[in-house]
C-alpha positions as CSV (number, residue, x, y, z in Angstrom):
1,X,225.4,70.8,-29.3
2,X,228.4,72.2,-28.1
3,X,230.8,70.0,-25.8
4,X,230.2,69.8,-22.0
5,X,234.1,70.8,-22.0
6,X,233.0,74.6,-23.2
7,X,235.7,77.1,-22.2
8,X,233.3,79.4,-21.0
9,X,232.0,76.4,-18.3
10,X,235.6,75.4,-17.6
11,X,235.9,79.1,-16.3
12,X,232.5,79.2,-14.5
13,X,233.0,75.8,-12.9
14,X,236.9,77.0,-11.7
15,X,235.2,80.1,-10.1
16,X,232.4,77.7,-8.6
17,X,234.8,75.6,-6.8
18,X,237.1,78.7,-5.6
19,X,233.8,79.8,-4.2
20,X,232.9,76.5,-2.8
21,X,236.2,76.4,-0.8
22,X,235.9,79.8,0.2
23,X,232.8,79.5,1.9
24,X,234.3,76.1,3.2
25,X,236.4,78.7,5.0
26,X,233.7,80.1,7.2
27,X,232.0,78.8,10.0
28,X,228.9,76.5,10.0
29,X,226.5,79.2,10.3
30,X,227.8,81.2,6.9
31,X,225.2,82.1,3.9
32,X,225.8,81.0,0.5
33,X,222.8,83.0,-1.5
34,X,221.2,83.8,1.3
35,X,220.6,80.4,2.5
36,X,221.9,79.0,6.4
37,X,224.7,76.2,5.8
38,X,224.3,74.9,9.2
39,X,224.3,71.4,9.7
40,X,221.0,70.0,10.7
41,X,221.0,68.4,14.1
42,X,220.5,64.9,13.9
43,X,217.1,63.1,15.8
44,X,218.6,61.6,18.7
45,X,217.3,58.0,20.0
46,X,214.4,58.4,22.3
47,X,211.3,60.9,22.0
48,X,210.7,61.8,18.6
49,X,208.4,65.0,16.8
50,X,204.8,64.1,16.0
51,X,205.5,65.3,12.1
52,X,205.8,62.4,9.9
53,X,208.3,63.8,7.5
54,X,212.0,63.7,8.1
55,X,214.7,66.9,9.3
56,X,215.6,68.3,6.1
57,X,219.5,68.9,5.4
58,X,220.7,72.6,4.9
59,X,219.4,72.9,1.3
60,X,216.0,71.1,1.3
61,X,214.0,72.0,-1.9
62,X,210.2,72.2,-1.7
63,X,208.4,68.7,-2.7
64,X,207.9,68.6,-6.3
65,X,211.0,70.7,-7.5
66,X,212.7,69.4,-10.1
67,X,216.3,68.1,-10.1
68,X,219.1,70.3,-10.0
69,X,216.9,73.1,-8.2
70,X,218.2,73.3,-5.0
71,X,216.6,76.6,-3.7
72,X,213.3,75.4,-4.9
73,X,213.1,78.8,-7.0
74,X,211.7,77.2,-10.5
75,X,214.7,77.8,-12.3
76,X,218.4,76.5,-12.9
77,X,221.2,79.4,-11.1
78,X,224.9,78.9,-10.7
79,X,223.7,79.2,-6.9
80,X,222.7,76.0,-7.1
81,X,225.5,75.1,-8.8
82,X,227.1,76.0,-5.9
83,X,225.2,74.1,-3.8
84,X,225.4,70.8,-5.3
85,X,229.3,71.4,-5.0
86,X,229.9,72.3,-1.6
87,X,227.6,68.8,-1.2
88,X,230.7,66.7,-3.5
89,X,233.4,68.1,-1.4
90,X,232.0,67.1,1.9
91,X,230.9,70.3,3.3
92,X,227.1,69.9,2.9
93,X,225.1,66.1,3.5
94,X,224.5,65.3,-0.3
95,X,220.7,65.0,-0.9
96,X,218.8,63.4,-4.1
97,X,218.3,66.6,-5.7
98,X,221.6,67.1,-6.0
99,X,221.6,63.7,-8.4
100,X,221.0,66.2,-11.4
101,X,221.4,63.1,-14.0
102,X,219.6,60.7,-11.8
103,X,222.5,58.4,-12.2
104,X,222.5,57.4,-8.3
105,X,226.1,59.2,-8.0
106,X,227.0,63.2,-7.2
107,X,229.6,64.1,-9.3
108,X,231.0,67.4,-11.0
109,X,229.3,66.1,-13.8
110,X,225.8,67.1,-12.3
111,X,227.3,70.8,-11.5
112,X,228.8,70.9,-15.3
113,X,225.1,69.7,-16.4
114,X,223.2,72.4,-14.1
115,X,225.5,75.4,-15.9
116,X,224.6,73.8,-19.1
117,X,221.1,74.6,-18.6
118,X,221.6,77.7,-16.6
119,X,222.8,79.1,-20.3
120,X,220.9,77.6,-22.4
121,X,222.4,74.8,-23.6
122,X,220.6,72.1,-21.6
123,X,216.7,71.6,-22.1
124,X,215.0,72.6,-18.3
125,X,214.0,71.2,-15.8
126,X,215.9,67.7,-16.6
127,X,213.2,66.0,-14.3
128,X,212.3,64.8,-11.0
129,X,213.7,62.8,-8.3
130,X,212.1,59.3,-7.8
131,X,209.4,58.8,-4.6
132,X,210.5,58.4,-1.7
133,X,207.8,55.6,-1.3
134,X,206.6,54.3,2.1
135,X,206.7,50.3,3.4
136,X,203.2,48.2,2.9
137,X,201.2,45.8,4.9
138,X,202.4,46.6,8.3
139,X,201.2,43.7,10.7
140,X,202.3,43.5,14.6
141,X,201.4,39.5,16.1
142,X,201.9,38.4,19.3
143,X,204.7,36.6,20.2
144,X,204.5,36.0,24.1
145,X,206.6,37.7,25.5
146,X,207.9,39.4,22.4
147,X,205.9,41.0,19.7
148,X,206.9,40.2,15.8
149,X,206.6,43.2,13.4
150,X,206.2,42.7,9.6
151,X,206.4,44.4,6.4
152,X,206.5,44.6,2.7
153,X,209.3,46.5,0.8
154,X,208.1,49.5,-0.7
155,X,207.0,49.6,-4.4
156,X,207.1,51.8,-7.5
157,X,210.3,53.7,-6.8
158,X,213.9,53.2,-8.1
159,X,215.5,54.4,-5.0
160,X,218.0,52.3,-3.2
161,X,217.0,51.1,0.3
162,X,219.8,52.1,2.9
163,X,217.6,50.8,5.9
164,X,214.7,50.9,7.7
165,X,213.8,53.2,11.0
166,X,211.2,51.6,13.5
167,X,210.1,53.5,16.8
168,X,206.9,52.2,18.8
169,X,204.5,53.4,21.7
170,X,203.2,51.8,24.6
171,X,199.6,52.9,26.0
172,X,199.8,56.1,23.6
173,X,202.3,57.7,25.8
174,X,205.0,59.1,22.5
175,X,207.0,57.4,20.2
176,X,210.7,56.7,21.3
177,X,213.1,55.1,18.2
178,X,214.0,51.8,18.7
179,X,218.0,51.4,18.6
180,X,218.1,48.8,16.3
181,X,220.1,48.3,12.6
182,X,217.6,47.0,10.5
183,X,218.9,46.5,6.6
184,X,217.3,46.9,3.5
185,X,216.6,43.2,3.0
186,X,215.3,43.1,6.3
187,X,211.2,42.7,6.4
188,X,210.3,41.8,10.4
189,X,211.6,43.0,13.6
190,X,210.7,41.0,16.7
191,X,210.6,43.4,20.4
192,X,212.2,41.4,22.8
193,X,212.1,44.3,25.1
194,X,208.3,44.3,25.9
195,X,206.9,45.4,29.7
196,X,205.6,43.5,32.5
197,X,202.0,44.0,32.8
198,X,199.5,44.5,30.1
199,X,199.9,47.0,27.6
200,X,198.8,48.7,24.0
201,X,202.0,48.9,21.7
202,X,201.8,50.5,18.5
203,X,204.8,50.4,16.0
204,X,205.5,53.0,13.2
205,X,207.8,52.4,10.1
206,X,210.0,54.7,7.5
207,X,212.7,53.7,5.1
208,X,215.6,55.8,4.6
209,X,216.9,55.9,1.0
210,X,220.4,56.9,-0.2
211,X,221.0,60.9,-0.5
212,X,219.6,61.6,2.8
213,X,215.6,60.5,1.0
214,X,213.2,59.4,3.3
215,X,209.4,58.2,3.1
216,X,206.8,58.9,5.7
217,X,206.0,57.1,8.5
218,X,203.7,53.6,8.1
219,X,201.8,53.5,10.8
220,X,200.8,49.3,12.6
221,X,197.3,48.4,14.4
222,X,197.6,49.1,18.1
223,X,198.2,45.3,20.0
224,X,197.3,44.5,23.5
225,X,199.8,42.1,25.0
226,X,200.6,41.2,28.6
227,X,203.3,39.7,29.8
């Protein structure tokens, strides 16, 4: 196999990063391949979307691509090559498929390893990120005044837990995001902020992984407390 150090990829990755800075050049709402650059917006606290799934970054391959494909096309390109750079340099969130080794770190390495493949000299696809897997057994118990929410860490994935999102309802009336830090060791929550009166609360869960990964939402029992 020849060396990761090729002369021919030295070249490719020096134009890759003279493009990368280039398009650095341009405003937000530049193309590179066709694709928007803009920055996603970021959910703000308060109401939140009925879809379960989080905003994607810029570059958000289809579920089920493998690693290293950014444009979700099926095949390695030095586009995406492209892609996972502007992510190391800072102009682009980095997100798990750009982890082309699956290593837990985006480096130029991944980049050099994408090329690799992109001529031949890397078996594809190289494989597929780990699941983004969601928080069990989520229990709500009253608490007068307060209401205690529980749950298990999520299973079966090799991910590393940055924290832990929680946003509730009360009488069915839209979830808001509860601004609260909540860490990945952290399994219960307790709502100190409940309303006079009696009311249905509902709670709903997601954990955010490194890379910008998250799960779907886990969803509590609806609780009638009054206070």
């Amino acid at each position: 196999m020849r060396s990761v150090m090729d002369p021919a990829l030295i070249v490719v990755c020096a134009v890759l990063i003279a493009c990368v800075l280039l398009a650095g050049c341009h405003s937000g709402g530049e193309a590179v391949g066709g694709a928007s650059v803009m920055a996603t917006a970021a959910v703000p606290v308060g109401n939140v979307g009925a879809a379960d799934a989080p905003p994607p970054p810029p570059y958000f391959p289809p579920v089920g691509a493998a690693l290293g494909d950014m444009d979700g096309n099926g095949s390695p390109s030095v586009d995406d090559a492209i892609r996972i750079m502007r992510m190391l340099v800072g102009l682009d969130p980095q997100y798990i498929y750009a982890d082309v080794d699956g290593n837990g770190v985006i480096t130029v390495g991944d980049a050099i390893l994408l090329l690799r493949a992109v001529v031949g000299l890397e078996a594809w696809p190289f494989g597929y990120p780990e699941p983004a897997n969601q928080v069990s057994n989520l229990q709500v118990q009253a608490q007068a005044p307060n209401i205690l929410v529980t749950w298990e860490a999520p299973t079966e994935t090799e991910l590393t837990v940055v924290s832990y999102e929680i946003a509730r309802q009360v009488d069915g009336t839209g979830w808001s995001i509860i601004d609260v830090q909540l860490g990945p060791t952290d399994l219960q929550y307790l709502d100190t902020n409940t309303q006079s009166g009696t009311h249905d609360y509902q709670y709903r869960l997601r954990v955010k992984y490194i890379f910008s990964q998250a799960s779907l939402y886990s969803y509590s029992g609806s609780l009638r407390l009054t206070r």
